[in-house]
N, CA, C and O atoms as a DFTB+ gen file, in Angstrom:
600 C
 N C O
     1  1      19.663     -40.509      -3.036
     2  2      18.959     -41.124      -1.946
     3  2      17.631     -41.680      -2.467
     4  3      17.020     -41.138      -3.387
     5  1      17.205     -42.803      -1.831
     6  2      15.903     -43.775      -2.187
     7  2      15.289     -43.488      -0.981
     8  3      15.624     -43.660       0.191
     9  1      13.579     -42.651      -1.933
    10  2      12.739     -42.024      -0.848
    11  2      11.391     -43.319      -1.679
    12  3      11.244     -43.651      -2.855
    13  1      10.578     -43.771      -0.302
    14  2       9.036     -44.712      -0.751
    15  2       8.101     -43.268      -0.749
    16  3       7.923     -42.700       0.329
    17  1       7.296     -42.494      -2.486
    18  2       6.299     -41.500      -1.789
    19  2       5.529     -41.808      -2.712
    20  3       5.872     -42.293      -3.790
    21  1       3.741     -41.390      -2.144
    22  2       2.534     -41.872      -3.341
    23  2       2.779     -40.347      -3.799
    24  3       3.182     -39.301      -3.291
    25  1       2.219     -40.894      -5.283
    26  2       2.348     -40.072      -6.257
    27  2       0.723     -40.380      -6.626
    28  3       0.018     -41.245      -6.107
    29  1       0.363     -39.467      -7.619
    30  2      -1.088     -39.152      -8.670
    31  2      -0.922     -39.246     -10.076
    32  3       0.245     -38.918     -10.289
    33  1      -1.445     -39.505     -11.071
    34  2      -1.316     -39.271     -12.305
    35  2      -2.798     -39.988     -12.954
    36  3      -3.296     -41.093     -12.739
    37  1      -3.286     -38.748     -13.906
    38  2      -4.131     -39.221     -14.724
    39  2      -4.001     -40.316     -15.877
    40  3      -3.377     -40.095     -16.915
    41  1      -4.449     -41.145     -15.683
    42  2      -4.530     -41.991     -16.905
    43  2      -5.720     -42.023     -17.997
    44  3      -6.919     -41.887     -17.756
    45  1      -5.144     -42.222     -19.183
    46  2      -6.147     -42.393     -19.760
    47  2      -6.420     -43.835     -20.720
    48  3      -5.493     -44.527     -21.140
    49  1      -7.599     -44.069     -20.919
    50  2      -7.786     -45.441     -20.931
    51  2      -8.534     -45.224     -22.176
    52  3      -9.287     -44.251     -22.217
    53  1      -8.409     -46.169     -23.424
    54  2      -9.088     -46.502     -24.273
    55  2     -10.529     -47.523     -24.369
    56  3     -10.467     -48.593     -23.764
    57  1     -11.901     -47.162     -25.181
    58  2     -12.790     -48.009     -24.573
    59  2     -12.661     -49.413     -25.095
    60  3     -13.627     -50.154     -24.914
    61  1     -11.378     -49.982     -25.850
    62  2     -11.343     -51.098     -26.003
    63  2     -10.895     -51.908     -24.619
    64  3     -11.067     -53.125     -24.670
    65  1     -10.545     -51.568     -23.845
    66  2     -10.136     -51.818     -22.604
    67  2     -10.744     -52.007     -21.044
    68  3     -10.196     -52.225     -19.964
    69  1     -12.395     -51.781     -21.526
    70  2     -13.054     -51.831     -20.366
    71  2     -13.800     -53.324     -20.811
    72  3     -14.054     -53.996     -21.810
    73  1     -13.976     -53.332     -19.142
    74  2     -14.536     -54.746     -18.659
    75  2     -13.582     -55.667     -17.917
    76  3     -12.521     -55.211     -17.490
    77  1     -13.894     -56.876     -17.752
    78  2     -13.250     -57.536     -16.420
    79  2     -12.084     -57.123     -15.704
    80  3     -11.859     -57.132     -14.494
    81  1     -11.269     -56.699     -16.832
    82  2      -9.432     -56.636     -16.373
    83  2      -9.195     -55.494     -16.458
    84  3      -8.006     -55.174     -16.441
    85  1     -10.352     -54.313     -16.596
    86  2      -9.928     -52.926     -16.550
    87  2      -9.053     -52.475     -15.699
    88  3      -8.191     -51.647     -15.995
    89  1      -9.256     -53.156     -14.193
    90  2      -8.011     -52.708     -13.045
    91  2      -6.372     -53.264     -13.804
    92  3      -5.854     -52.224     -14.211
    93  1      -5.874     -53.899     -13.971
    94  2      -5.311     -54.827     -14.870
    95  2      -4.417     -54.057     -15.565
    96  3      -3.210     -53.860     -15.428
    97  1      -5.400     -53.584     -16.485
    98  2      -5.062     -52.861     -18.105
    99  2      -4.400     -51.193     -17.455
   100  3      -3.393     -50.680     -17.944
   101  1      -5.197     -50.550     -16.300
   102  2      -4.491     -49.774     -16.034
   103  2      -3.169     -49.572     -15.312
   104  3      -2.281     -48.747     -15.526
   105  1      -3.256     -50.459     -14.472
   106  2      -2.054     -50.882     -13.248
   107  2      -0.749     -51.082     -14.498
   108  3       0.297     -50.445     -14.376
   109  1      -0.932     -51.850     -15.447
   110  2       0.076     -52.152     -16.487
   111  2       0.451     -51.087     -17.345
   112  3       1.565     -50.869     -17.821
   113  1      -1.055     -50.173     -17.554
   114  2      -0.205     -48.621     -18.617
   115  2       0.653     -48.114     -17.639
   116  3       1.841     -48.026     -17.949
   117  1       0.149     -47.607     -16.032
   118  2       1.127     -47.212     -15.117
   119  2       2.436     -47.556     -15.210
   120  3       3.255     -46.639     -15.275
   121  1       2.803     -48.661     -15.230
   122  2       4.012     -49.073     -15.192
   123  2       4.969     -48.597     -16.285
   124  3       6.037     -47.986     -16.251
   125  1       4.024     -49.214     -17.506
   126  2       4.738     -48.721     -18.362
   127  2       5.210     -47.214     -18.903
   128  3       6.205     -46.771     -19.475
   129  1       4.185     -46.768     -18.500
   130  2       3.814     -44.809     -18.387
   131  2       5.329     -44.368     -17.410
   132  3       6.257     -43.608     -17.687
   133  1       5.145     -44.958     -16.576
   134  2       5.722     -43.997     -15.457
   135  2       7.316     -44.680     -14.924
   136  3       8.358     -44.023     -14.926
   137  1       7.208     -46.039     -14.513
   138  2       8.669     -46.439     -14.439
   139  2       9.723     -46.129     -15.162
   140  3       9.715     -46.263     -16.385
   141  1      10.985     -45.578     -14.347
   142  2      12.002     -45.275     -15.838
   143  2      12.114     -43.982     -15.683
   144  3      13.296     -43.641     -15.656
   145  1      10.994     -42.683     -15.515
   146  2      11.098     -41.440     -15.832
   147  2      11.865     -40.716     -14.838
   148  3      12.511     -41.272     -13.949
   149  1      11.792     -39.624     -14.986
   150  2      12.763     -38.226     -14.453
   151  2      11.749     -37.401     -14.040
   152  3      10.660     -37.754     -14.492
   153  1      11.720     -36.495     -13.391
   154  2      10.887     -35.527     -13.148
   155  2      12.175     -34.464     -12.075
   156  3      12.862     -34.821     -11.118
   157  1      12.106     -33.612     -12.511
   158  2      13.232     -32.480     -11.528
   159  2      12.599     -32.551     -10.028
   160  3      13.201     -32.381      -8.968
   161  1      11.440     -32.801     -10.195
   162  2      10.719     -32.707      -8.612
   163  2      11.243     -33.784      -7.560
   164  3      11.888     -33.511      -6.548
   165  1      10.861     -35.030      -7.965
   166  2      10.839     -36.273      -7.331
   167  2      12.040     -37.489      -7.993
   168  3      12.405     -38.578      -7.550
   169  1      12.444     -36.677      -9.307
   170  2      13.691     -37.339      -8.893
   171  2      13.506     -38.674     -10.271
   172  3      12.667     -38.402     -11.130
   173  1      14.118     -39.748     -10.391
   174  2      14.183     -40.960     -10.991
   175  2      12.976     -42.054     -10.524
   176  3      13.073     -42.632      -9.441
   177  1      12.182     -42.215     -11.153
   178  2      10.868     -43.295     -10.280
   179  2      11.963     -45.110     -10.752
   180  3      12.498     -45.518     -11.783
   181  1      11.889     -45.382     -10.062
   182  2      12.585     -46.590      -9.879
   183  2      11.676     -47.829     -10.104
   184  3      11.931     -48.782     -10.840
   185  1      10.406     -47.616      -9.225
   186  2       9.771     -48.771      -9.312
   187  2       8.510     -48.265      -8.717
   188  3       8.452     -47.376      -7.867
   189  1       7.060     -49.186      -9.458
   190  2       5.914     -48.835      -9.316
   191  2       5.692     -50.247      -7.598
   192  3       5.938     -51.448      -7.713
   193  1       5.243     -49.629      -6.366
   194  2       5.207     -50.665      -5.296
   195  2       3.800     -51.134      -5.145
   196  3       3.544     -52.161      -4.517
   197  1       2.980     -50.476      -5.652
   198  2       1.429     -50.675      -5.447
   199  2       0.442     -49.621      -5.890
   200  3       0.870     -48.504      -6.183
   201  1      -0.846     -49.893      -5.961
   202  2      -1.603     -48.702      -6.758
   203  2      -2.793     -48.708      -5.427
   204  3      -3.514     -49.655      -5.114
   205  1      -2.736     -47.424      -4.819
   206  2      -4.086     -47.031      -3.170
   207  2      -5.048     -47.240      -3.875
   208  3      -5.721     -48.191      -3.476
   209  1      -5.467     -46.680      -4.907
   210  2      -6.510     -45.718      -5.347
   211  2      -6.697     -45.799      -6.689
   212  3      -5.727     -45.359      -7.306
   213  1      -7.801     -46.298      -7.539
   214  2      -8.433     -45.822      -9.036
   215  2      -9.400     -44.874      -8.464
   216  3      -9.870     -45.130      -7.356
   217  1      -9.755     -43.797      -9.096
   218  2     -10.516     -43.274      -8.717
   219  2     -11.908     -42.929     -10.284
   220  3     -11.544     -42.864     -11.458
   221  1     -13.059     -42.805      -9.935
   222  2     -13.743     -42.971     -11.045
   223  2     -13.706     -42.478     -12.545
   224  3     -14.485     -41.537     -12.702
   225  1     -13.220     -42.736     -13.370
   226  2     -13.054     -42.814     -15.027
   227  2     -14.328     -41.237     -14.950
   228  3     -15.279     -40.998     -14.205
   229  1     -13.696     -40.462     -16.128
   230  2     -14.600     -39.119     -16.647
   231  2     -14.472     -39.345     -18.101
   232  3     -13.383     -39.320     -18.675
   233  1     -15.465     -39.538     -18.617
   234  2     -15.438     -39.859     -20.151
   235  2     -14.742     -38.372     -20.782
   236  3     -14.666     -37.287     -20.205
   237  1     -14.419     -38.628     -21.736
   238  2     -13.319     -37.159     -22.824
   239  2     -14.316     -37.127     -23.823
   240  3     -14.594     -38.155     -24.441
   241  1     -14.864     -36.091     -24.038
   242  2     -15.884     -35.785     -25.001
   243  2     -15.200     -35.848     -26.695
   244  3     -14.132     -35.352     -27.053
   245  1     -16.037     -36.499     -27.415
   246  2     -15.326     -36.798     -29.003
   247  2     -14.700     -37.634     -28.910
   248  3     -14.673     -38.065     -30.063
   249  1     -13.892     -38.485     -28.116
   250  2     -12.633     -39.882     -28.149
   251  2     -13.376     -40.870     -27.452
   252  3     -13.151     -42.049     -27.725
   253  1     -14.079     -40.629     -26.743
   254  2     -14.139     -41.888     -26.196
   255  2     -13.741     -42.327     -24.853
   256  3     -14.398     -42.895     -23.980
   257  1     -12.265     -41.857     -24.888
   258  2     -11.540     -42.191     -23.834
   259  2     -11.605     -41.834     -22.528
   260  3     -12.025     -40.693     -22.332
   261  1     -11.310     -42.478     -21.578
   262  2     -11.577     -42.413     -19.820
   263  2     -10.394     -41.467     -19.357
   264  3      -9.344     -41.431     -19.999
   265  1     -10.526     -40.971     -18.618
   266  2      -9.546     -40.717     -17.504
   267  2      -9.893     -40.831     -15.943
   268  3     -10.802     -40.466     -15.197
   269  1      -8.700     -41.521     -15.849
   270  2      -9.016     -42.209     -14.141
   271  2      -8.150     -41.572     -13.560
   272  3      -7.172     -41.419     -14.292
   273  1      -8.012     -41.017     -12.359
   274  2      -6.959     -41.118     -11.153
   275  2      -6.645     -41.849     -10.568
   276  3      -7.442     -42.461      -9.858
   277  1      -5.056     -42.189     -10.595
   278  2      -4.910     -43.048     -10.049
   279  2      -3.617     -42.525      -8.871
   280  3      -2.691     -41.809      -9.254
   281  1      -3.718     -42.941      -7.624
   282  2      -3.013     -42.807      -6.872
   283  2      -1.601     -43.752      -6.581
   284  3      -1.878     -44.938      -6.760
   285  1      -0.812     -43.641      -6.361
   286  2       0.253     -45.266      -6.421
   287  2       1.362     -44.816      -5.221
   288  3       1.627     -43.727      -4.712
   289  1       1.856     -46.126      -5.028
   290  2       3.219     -45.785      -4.077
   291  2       4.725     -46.166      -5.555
   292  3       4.693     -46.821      -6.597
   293  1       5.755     -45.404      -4.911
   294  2       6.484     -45.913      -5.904
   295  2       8.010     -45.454      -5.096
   296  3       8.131     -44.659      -4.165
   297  1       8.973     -46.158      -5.720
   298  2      10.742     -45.872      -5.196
   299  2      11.026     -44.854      -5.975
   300  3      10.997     -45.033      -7.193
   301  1      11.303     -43.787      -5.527
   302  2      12.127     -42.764      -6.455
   303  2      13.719     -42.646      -5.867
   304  3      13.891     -42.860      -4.667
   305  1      14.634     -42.376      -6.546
   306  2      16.225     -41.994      -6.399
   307  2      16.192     -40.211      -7.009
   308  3      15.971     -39.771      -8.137
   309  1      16.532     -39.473      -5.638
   310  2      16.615     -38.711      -5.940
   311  2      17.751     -37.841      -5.330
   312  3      17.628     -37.317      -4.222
   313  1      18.939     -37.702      -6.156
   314  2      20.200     -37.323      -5.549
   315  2      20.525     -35.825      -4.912
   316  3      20.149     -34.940      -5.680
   317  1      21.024     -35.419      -3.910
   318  2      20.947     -34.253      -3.433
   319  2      22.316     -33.453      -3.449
   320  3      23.296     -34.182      -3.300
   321  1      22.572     -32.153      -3.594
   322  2      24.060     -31.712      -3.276
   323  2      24.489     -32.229      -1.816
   324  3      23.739     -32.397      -0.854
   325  1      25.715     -32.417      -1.874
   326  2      26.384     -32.786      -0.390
   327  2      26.033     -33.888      -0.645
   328  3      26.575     -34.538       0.250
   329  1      25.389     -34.705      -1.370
   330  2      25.551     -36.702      -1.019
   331  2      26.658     -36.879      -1.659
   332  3      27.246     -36.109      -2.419
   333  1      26.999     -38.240      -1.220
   334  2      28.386     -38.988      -1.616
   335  2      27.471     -39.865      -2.002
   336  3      26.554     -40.364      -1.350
   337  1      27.892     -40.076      -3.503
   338  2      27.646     -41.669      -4.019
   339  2      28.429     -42.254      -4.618
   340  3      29.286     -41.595      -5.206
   341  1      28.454     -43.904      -4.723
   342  2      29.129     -44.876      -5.362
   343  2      29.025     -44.954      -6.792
   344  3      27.982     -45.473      -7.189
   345  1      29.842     -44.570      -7.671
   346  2      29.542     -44.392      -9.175
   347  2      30.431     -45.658      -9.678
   348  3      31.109     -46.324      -8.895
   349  1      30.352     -45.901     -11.001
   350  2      30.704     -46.785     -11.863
   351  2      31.645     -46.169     -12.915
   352  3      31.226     -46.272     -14.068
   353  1      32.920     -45.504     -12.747
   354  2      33.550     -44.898     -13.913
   355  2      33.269     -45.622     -15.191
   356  3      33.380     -46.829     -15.407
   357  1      32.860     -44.605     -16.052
   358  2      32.725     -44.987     -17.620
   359  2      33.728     -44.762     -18.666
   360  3      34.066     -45.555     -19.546
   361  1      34.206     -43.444     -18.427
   362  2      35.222     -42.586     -19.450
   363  2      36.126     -42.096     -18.583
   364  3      35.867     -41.722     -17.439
   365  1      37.253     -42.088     -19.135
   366  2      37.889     -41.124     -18.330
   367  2      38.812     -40.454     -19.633
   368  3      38.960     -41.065     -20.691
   369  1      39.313     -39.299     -19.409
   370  2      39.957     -38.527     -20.578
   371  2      40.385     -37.147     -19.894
   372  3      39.822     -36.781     -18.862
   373  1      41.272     -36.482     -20.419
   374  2      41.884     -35.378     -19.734
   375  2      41.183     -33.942     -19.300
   376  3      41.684     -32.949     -18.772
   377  1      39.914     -34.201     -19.703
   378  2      38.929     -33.138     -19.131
   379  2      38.233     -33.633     -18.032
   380  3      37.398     -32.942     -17.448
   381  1      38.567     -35.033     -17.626
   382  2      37.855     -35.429     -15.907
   383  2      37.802     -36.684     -16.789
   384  3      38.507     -37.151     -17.684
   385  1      36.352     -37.131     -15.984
   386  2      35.953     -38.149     -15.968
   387  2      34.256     -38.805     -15.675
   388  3      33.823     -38.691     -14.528
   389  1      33.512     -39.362     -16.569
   390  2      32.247     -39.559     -16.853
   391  2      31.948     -40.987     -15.489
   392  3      32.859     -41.766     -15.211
   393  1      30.945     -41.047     -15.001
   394  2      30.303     -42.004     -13.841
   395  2      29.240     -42.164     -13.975
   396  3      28.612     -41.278     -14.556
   397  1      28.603     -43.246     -13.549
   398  2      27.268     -43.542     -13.480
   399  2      27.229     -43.963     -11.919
   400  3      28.171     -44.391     -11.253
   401  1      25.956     -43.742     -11.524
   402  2      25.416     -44.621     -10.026
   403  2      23.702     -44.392     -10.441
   404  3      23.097     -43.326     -10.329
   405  1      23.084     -45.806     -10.985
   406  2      22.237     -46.123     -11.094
   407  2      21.310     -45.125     -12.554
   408  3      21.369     -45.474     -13.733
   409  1      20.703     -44.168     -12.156
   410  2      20.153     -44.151     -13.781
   411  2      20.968     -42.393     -13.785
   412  3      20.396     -41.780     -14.687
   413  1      21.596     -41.847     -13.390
   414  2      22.310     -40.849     -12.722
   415  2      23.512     -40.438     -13.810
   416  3      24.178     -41.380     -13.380
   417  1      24.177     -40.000     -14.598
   418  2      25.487     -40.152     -15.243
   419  2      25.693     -38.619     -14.422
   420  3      24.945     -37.737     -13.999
   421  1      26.806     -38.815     -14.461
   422  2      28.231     -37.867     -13.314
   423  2      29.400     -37.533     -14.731
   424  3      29.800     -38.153     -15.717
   425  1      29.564     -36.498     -14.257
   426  2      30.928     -35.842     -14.844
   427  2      31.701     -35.051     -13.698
   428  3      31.179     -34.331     -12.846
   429  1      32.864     -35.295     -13.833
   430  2      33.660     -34.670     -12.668
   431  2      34.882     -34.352     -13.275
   432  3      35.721     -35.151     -13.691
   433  1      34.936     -32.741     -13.304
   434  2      35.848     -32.181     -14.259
   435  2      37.276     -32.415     -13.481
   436  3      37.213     -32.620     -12.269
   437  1      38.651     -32.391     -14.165
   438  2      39.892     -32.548     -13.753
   439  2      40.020     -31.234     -12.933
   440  3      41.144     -31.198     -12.433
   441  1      39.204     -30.029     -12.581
   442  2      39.559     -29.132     -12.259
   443  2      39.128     -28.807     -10.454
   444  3      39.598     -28.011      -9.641
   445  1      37.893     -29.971     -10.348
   446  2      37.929     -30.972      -9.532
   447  2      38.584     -32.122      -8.900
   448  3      38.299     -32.455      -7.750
   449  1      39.465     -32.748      -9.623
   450  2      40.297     -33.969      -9.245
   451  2      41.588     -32.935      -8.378
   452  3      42.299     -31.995      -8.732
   453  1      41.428     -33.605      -7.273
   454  2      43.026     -33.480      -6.489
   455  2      44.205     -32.958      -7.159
   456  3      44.439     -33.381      -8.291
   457  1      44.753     -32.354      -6.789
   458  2      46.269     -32.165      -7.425
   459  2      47.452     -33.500      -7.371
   460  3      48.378     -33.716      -8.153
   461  1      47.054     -34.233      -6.212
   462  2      48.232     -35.408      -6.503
   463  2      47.465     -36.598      -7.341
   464  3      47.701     -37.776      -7.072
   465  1      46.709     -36.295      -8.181
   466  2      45.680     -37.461      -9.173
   467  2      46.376     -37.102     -10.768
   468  3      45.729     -36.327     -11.472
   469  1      47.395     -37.545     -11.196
   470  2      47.448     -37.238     -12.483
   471  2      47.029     -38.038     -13.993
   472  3      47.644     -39.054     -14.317
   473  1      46.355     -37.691     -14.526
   474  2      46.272     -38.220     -15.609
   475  2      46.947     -38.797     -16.688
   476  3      47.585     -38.266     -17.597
   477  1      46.596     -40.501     -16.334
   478  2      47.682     -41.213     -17.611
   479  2      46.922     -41.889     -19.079
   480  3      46.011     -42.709     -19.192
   481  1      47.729     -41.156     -20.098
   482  2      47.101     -41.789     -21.272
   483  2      47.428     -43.249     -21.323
   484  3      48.231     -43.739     -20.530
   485  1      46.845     -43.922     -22.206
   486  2      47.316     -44.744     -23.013
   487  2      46.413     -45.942     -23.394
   488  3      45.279     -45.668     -23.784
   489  1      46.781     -47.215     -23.325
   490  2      45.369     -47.489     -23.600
   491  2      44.350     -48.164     -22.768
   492  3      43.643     -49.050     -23.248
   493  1      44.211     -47.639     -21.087
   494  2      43.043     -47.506     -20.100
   495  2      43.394     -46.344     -19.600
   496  3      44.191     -46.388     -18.662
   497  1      42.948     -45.097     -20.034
   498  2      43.387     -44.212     -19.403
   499  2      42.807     -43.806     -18.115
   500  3      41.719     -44.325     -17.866
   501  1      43.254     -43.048     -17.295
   502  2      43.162     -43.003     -15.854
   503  2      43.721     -41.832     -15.278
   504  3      44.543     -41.073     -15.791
   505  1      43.013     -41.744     -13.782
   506  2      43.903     -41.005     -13.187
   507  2      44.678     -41.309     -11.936
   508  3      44.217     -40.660     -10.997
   509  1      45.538     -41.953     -11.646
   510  2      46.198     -42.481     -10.933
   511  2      47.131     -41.616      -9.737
   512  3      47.905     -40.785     -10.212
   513  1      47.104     -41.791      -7.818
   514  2      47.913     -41.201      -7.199
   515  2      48.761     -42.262      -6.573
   516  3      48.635     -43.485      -6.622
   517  1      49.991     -41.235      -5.748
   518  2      51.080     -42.425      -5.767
   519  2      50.198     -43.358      -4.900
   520  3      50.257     -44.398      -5.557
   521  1      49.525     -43.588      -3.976
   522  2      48.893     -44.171      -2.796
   523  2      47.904     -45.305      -3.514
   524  3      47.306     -46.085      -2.772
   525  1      47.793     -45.364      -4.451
   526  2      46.291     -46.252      -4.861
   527  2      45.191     -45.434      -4.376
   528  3      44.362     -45.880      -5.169
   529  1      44.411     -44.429      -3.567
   530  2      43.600     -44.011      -3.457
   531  2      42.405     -44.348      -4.239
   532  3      42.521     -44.580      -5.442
   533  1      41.054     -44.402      -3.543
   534  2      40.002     -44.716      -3.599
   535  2      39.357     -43.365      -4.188
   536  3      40.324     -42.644      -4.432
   537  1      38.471     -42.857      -4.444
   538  2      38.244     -42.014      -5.076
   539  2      36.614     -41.637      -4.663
   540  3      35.872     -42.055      -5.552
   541  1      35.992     -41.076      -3.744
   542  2      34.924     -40.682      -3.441
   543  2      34.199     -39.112      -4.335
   544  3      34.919     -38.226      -4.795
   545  1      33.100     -39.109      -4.380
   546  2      32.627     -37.779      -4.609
   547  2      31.383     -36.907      -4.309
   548  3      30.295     -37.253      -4.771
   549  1      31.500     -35.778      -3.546
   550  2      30.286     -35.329      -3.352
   551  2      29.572     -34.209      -4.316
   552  3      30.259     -33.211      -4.539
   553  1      28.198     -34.267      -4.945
   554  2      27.612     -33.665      -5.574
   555  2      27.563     -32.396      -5.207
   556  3      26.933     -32.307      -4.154
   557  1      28.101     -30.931      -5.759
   558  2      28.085     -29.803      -5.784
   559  2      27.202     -29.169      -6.878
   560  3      27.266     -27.943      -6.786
   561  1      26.482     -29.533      -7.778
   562  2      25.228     -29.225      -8.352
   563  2      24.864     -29.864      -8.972
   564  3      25.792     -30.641      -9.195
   565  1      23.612     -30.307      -9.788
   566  2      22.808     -31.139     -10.729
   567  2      21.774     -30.274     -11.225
   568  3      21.337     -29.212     -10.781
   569  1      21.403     -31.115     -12.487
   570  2      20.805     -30.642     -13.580
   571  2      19.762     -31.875     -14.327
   572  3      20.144     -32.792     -15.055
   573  1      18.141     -31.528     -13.830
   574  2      17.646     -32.382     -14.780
   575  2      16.982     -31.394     -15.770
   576  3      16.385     -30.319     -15.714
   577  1      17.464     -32.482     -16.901
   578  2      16.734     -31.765     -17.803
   579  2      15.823     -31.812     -18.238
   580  3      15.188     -32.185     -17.251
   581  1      14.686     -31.692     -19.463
   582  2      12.895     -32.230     -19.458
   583  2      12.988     -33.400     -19.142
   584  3      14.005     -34.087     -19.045
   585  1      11.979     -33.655     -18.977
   586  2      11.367     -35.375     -18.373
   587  2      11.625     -35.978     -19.655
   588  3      11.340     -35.713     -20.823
   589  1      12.447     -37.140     -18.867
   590  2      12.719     -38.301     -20.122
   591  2      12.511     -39.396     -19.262
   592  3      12.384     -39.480     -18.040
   593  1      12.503     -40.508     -20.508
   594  2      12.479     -41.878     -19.799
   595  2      14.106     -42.615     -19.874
   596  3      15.013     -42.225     -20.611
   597  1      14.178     -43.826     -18.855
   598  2      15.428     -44.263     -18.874
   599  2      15.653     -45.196     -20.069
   600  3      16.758     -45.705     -20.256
């Protein structure tokens, strides 16, 4: 599910970087900092929508460097047990079958798949019932693991 929530994060800013376009220079580390990531809390950040708040730079004693607060709005995807989502089969092979839906990868073991779904080798392998059936799935647990980027 796609939740809009402001988020916080310290930035830190190098002093080659101050003056006119300082708002600029930070709004752009943000993006690059933070779009893309994982966090077990909040999920996949999708997209940076706007920045509320810089809040005033505290110099770092010995570097030089600033740290600002900055407040932002942003899209996170963050999938829940009991949702149904639309995945993208990737793999399929006789231990289930690998999915994606958006930055998300899914595994759904054969021990899971239906009993009238049988698995055909060869060379697109699959799991095929007599009906053509569509193939839905709801999340029964997830796992993020440390914060990575996409």
């Amino acid at each position: 599910m796609f939740f809009h929530i402001v988020l916080e994060r310290n930035m830190q800013l190098h002093p080659r970087h101050f003056g006119p376009h300082l708002r600029d220079k930070l709004v752009s580390k943000l993006i690059k900092d933070v779009e893309g990531t994982c966090s077990g809390r909040h999920g996949f950040v999708v997209a940076i929508t706007g920045v509320e708040d810089i809040g005033k730079g505290l110099i770092r004693e010995g570097t030089g460097f600033v740290t600002f607060p900055v407040k932002y709005q942003c899209v996170v995807f963050r999938p829940f047990k009991g949702e149904i989502l639309e995945a993208v089969v990737t793999m399929v092979n006789k231990m289930g079958f690998f999915a994606e839906a958006g930055p998300v990868q899914i595994f759904v073991s054969n021990h899971l798949i239906p009993d009238d779904m049988e698995f055909q080798s060869g060379d697109v392998p699959n799991y095929t019932t007599s009906d053509g059936s569509v193939c839905f799935f709801s999340i029964i647990s997830y796992y993020y693991g440390p914060s990575r980027s996409l």
